[in-house]
C-alpha positions as CSV (number, residue, x, y, z in Angstrom):
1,X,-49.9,-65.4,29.9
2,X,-47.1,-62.9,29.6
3,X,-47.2,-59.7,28.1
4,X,-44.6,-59.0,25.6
5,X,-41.9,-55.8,26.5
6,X,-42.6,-52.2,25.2
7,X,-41.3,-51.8,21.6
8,X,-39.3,-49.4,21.9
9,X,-38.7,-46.3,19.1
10,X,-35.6,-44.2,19.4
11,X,-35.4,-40.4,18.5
12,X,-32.7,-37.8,18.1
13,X,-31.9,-34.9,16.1
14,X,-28.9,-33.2,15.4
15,X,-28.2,-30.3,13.7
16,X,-24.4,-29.9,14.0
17,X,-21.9,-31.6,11.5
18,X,-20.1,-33.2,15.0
19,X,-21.8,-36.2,15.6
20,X,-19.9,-37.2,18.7
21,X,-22.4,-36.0,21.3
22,X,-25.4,-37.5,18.9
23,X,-23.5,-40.9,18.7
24,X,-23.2,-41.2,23.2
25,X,-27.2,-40.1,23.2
26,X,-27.9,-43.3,20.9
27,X,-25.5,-45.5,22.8
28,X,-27.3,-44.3,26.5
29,X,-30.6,-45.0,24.3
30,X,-29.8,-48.4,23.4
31,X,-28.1,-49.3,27.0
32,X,-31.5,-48.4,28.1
33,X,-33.9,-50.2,25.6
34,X,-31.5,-53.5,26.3
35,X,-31.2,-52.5,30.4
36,X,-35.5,-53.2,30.4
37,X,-35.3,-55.8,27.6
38,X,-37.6,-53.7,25.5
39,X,-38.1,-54.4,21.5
40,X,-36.4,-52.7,19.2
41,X,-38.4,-50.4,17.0
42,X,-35.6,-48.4,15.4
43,X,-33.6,-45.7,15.2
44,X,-34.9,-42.3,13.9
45,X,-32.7,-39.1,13.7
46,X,-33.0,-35.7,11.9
47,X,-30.6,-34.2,10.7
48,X,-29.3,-30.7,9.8
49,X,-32.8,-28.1,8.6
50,X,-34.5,-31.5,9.3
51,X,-34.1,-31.2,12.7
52,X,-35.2,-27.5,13.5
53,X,-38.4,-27.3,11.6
54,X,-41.4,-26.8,14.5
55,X,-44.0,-29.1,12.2
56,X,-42.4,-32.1,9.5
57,X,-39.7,-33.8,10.6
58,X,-38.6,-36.6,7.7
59,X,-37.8,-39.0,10.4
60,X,-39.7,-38.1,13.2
61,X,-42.7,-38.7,10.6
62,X,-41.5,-42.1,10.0
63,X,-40.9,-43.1,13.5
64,X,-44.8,-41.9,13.5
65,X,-45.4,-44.2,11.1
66,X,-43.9,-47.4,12.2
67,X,-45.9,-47.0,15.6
68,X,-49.4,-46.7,13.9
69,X,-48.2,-49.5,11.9
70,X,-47.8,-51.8,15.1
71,X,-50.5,-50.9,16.3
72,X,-52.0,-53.6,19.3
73,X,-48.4,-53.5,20.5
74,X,-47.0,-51.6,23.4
75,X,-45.1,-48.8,21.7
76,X,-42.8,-46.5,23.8
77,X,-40.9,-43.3,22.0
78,X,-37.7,-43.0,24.1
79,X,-35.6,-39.9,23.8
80,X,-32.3,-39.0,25.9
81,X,-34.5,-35.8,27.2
82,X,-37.5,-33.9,26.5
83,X,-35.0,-31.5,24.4
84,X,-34.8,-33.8,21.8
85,X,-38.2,-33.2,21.0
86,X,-37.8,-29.6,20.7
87,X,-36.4,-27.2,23.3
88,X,-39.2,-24.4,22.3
89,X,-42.3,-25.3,24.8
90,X,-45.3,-25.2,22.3
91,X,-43.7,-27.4,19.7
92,X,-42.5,-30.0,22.0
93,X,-46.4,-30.1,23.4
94,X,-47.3,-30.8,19.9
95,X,-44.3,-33.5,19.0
96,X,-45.8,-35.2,22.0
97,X,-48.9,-35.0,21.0
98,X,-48.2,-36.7,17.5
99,X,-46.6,-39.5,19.2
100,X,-49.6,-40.4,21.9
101,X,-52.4,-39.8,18.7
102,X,-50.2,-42.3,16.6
103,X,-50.7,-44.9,19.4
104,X,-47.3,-44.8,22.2
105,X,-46.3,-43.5,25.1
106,X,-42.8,-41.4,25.4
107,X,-39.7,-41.6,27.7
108,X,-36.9,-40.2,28.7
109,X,-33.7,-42.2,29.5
110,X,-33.9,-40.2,32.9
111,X,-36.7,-41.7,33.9
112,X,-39.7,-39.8,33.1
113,X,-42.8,-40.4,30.9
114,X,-45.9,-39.3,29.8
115,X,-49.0,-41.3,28.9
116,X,-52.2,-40.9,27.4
117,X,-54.1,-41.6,30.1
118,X,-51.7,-38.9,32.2
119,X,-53.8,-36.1,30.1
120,X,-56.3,-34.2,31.9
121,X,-59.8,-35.2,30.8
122,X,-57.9,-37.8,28.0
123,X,-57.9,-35.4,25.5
124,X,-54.7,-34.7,23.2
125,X,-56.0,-31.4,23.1
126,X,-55.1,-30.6,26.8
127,X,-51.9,-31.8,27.5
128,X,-49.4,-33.3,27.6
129,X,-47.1,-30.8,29.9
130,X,-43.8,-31.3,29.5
131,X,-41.1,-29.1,30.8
């Protein structure tokens, strides 16, 4: 029996009013979902204040929300680069964090990716390290 593709959850934020650069990170994120023939999960961007804050995100909290929802599925949160996250070290450990307790793995379109079972001892309290 085969196993059904990843689906595959997008996230970006952008806090300028130039979308340009925002709009060629989505385009590399969706050549990359379609390049692996992943399911797609969505699109999830914050914008503007919604974008900088180090806890709630508006859509970063409903991307966490549509993977707990499919849960029993293999979930993947791809970003362009661990920056999009957050580009302060501590927060980006916890935004990683949120997305392995709600149920998926993450990605970057360069090719890295952290699991669950990557964490020393499997707890979410001691890891993941992402530079």
């Amino acid at each position: 029996m085969r196993t059904a593709p990843p689906k595959a959850y997008i996230y970006d934020r952008c806090v300028t009013d130039s979308r340009a650069t925002l709009e060629l990170r989505l385009a590399a994120l969706g050549e990359y979902v379609t390049e692996r023939g992943w399911q797609d999960g969505g699109r999830f961007v914050d914008y503007g204040d919604d974008a900088l804050t180090s806890d709630a995100r508006p859509q970063f909290d409903e991307l966490l929300h549509a993977v707990h929802e499919a849960s029993g599925e293999d979930r993947v949160c791809l970003v362009f680069d661990w920056g999009r996250l957050s580009h302060d070290a501590d927060h980006r450990q916890d935004f990683a964090r949120r997305v392995l307790g709600a149920g998926a793995w993450l990605a970057t379109v360069g090719g890295d990716s952290i699991r669950l079972s990557a964490v020393s001892t499997g707890r979410l309290t001691d890891g993941p390290v992402i530079a």
